[in-house]
N, C-alpha and C positions, 0 to 999 in steps of 0.2 A: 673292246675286249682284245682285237689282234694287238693293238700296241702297248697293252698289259704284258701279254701272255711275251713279246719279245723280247721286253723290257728285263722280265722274270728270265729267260733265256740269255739275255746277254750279261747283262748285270747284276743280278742275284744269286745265280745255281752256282756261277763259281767263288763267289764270295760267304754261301753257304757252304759248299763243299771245303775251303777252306777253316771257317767254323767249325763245323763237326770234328776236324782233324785236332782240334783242342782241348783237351781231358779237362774242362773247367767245371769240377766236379762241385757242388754246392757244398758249403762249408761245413754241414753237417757228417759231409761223406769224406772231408779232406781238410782236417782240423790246422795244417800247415798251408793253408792255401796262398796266405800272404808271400812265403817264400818259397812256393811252387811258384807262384805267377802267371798261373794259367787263367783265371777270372780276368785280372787286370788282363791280359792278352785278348779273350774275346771281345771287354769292352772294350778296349782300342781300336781293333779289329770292324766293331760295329760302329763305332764313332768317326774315324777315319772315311767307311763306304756311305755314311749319311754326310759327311764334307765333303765326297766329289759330288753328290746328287742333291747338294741342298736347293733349295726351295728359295725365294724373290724374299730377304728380308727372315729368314729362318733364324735363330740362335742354336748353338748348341754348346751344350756343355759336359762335361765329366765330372759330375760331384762326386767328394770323396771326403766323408766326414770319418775322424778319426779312428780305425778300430772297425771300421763298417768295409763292409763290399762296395765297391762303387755303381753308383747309377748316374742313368746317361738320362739327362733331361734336353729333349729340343722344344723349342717353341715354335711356331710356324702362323705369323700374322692371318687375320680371316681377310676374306674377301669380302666378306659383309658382317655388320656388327651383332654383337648378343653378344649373349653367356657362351663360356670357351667349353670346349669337348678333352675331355682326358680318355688318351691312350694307351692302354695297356701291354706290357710282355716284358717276358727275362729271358738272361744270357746261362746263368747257371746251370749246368745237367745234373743229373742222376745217374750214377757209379754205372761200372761197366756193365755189371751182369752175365751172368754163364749163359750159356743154350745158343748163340750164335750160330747161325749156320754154317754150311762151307762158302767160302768166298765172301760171307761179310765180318765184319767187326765193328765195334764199337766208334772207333778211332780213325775209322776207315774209310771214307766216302765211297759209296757206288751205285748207280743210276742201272736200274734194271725197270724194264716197264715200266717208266713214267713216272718211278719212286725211287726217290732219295734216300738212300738207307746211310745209319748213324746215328748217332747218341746226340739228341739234341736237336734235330735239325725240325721237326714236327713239335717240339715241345721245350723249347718254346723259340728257337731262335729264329724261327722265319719272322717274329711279329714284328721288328722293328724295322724291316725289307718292304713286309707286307704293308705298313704303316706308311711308309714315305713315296711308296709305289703306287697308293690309292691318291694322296694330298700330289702328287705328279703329274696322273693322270688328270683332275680337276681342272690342276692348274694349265695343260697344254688344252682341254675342253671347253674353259673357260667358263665351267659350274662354279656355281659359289658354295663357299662353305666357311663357317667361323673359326675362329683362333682354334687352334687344335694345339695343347701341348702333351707329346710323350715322353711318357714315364719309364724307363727300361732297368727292370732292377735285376739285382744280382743275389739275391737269395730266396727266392719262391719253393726250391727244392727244401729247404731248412725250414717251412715254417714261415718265411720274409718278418723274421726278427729284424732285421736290419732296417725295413723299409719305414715305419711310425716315424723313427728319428728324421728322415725325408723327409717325410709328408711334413711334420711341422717343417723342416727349416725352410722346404719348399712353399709354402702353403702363400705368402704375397705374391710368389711367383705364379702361380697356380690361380689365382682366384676360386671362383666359384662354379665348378661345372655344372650345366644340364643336361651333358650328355656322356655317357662313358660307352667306350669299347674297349673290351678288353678280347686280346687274340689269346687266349692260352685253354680253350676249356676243347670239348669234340665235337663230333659230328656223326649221326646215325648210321648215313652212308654218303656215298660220294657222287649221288645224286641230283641232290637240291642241298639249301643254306639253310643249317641248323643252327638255330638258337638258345639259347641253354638258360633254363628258366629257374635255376636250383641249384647247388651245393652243400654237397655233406657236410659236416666239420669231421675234424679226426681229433682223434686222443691216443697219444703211445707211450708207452712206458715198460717198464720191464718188471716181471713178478719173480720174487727170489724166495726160494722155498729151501730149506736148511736143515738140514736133521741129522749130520755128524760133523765133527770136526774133523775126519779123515775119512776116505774111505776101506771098507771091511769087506773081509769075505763074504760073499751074498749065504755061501751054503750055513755060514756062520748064522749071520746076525736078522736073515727074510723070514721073518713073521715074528720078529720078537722088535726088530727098527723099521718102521711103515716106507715106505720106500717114497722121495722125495718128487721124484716125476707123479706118482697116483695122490699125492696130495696135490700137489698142481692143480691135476685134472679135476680132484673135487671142487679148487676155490672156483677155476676157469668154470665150471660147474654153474656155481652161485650165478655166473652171467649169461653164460653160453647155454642152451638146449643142445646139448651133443645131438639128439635124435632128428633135430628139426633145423638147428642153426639160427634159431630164433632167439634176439637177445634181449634179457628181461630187464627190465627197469630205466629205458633206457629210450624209451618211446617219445613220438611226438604226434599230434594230431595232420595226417595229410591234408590239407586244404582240395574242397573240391574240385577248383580248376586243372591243379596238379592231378587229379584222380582221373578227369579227365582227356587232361593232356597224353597221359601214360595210357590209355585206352587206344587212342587216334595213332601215336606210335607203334603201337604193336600192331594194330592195322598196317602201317607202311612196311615195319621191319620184319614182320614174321620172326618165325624160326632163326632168322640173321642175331636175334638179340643173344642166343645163345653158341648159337653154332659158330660165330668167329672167334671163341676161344677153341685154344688146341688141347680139345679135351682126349684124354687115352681111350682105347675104344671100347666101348661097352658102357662109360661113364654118360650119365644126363644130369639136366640143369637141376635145381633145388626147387622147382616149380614147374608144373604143364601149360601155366597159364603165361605167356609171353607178357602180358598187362602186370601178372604180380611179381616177373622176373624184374620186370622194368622196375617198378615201386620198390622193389630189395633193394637193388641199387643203387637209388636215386632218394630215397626219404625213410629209410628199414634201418634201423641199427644195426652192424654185420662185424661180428669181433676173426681175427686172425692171428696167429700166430706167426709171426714174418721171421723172427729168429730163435737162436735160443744158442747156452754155452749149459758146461759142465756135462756133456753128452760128449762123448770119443767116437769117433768115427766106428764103424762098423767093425773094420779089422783089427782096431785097437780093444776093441769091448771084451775087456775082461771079467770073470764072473767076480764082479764088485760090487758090492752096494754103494751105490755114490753119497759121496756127502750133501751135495747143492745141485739145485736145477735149476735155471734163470731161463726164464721164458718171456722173450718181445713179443706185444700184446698190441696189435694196433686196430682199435675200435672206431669203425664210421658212424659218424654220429646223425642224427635227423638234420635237417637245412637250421632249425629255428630252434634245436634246442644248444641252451648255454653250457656251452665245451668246462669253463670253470667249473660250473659248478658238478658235471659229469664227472670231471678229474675226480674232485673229493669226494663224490660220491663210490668211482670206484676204489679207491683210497680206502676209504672205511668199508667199502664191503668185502676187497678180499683180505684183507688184515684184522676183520673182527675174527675172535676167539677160535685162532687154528689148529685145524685137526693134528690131537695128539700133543698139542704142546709146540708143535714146531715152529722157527723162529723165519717167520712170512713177513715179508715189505716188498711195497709197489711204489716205485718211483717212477711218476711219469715225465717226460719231457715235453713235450708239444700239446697242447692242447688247444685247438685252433679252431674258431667259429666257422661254422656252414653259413648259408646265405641263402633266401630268397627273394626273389622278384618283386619288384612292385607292380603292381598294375600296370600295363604295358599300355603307354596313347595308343590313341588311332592314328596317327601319323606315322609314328616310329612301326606299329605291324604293317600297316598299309605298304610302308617302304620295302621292307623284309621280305613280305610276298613279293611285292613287282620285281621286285631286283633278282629274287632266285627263280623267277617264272622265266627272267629277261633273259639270265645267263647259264641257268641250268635246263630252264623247261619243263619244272615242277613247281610247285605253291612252297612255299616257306613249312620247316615244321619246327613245334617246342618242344624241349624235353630236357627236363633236370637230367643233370652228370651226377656221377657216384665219388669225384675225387673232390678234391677241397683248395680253393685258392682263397689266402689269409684273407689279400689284395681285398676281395670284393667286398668281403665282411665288414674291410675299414671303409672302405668308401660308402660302402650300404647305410652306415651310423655316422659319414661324417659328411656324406650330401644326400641325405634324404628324399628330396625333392626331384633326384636324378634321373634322366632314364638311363635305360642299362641294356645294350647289345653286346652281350657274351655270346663269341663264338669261339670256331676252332677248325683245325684239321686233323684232330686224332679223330680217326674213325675205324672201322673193321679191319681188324690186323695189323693195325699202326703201330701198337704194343710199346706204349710210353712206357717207361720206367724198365720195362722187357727184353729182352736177347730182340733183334730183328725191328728194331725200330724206324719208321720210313718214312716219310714223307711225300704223300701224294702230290705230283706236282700241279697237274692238270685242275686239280679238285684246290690247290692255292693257288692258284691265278684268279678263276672264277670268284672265290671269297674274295679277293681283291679287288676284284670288279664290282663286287656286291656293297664292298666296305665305302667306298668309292660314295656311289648310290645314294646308300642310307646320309653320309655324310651331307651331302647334298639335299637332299628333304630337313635333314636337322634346318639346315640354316632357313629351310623356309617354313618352319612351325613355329 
């Protein structure tokens, strides 16, 4: 563990902190990215610090299929034979974000208590540091471990449209994994090694609600033109429970394990599951029960409202009656239910027969499969405890995450057979995608340690 954790100190934090310094916004968020050049920057950036540390026999390459983001494929020979391990992480970030503190920024690198703050650095660009820092260690230990090839894409923040077209061209290259890690998902707390047994899918799109071709005097035209926001609120209605936040039709059965996985968690995290977000004060969670907070999160259908246009700012709000409302709609889906068919289904639910006539369409863009676990060996938990008993000093715990990586959906349906160690470092106050995003560092070494570990048991199952 000490020549992890130095390793991480001499050669990773600053070639992290340079990372983060790169606005490699995913291409969703930064539609010019080809001629910004910040994507292509980080992957050279991550490609170059994995050629001065490569590995006895490593390959590495920069694939770059036409029109796509590039991704960085290394190969890393086993030390003993079997079926190869795919590893998982992206370069890509998520847009700056307001609420910053004083003294951080997005763009900014800075080390306060042991955490790495910056856009990117916890989600996801430690994983390919994290990845060759583990197969380093092995190698100077002289544990065995089989072929390990990593996968590092550049559009996970978008959905990883881009990543299928890989997969196939990669896929000779690639063979057939039995083992997958993928470093991009969280962690409870920064206690022991969390493993993550579950994923949401999501569905986004935008509801556009229409009811003038200009806007009108409100004293004029309010209660004779229904006002274009309270028709919203009715379709949003059709799915959302305003009084509950419960979303209807949209369900899926929890699997027992999971029920009780979510049980044994809220035993460790208490009151932690709600209390790390930065709620205003007087505000409480949407449940008393820590167990059923968890289950919202983690397998509950939970719809949000993430943007919205044809709304003027506050100081501009003249008494108008607007003509359009467009309201971004971004719906967490169950682990197991089918994102396609949820699309059309909300599709046809908020554009059947709208109140008053008015001219309603929902076009979604993303619609990306959830994912769960298979049956986890006895090997692969067996490892997972020892290893975070070794390096933390607590037993291993499980517990599905609330966000969505495309990644594991495809791999879930294209290596069946597989087993599957999703982990992470976003944990309490990490605030991926949020103002103040950090990366624990102390809490990424020990994962590295752990990653390490597990790698090691693979090759002897």
């Amino acid at each position: 563990m000490s020549s992890i954790a130095q390793f991480w100190d001499e050669a990773i934090v600053p070639s992290l902190v340079d990372y983060i310094r790169i606005p490699a916004k995913s291409p969703h968020f930064d539609r010019d990215w080809q001629a910004h050049g910040y994507i292509d920057q980080a992957a050279a950036l991550a490609a170059k610090w994995c050629e001065r540390h490569a590995l006895t026999g490593m390959k590495l390459e920069l694939v770059r299929l036409p029109g796509r983001t590039p991704c960085l494929f290394i190969d890393v020979p086993g030390t003993v034979p079997g079926e190869p391990v795919l590893m998982y992480g992206h370069l890509d970030k998520q847009p700056e974000m307001t609420g910053w503190r004083e003294g951080l920024a997005p763009w900014t690198p800075v080390i306060q208590d042991g955490k790495l703050y910056g856009r990117g650095g916890a989600d996801d660009g430690y994983a390919v540091f994290c990845a060759i820092a583990a197969l380093k260690q092995l190698h100077a230990d002289k544990r065995p471990h089989r072929r390990c090839v990593i996968l590092i894409e550049c559009c996970e923040e978008s959905g990883s449209f881009d990543l299928p077209p890989y997969l196939d061209a990669l896929a000779p290259r690639i063979g057939t994994p039995s083992f997958v890690v993928a470093l991009d998902s969280g962690c409870g707390n920064y206690d022991q090694l969390w493993c993550t047994t579950s994923l949401r899918g999501l569905l986004n799109g935008v509801l556009t609600v229409e009811v003038l071709t200009e806007g009108v005097h409100s004293g004029d035209a309010s209660g004779v033109v229904a006002s274009s926001f309270r028709i919203a609120r009715q379709l949003i209605d059709r799915i959302d429970d305003a009084a509950t936040g419960m979303v209807k039709g949209f369900q899926a059965d929890i699997p027992a394990e999971r029920l009780a996985q979510a049980k044994k968690a809220a035993q460790v995290l208490g009151e932690e599951v709600w209390r790390k977000f930065p709620f205003v004060k007087g505000m409480r969670a949407m449940h008393g029960d820590v167990a059923e907070l968890i289950l919202n999160r983690t397998w509950r259908p939970m719809l949000a409202v993430t943007g919205a246009d044809g709304l003027p700012t506050p100081a501009n709000a003249g008494n108008v009656l607007r003509p359009k409302t467009q309201l971004v709609l971004s719906l967490r889906l169950p682990p197991t239910l089918d994102a396609q068919a949820a699309a059309r289904k909300m599709k046809a639910t908020l554009e059947a027969d709208p109140p008053y006539g008015a001219r309603v369409s929902y076009e979604y863009g993303q619609a990306a499969k959830g994912w769960n676990a298979p049956a986890t060996a006895p090997w692969l938990e067996r490892a997972m405890d020892e290893s975070s008993r070794r390096h933390y000093g607590r037993p291993a715990m499980w517990m599905g995450e609330g966000g969505t990586i495309p990644f594991m959906a495809m791999l879930g349906e294209k290596f069946p057979q597989a087993q599957f160690f999703i982990t992470g470092v976003l944990g309490q106050h990490s605030n991926a995608h949020g103002p103040n995003e950090f990366l624990h560092l102390d809490y990424a070494k020990r994962l590295t340690a752990c990653v390490a570990d597990v790698l090691t048991a693979h090759a002897a199952s």
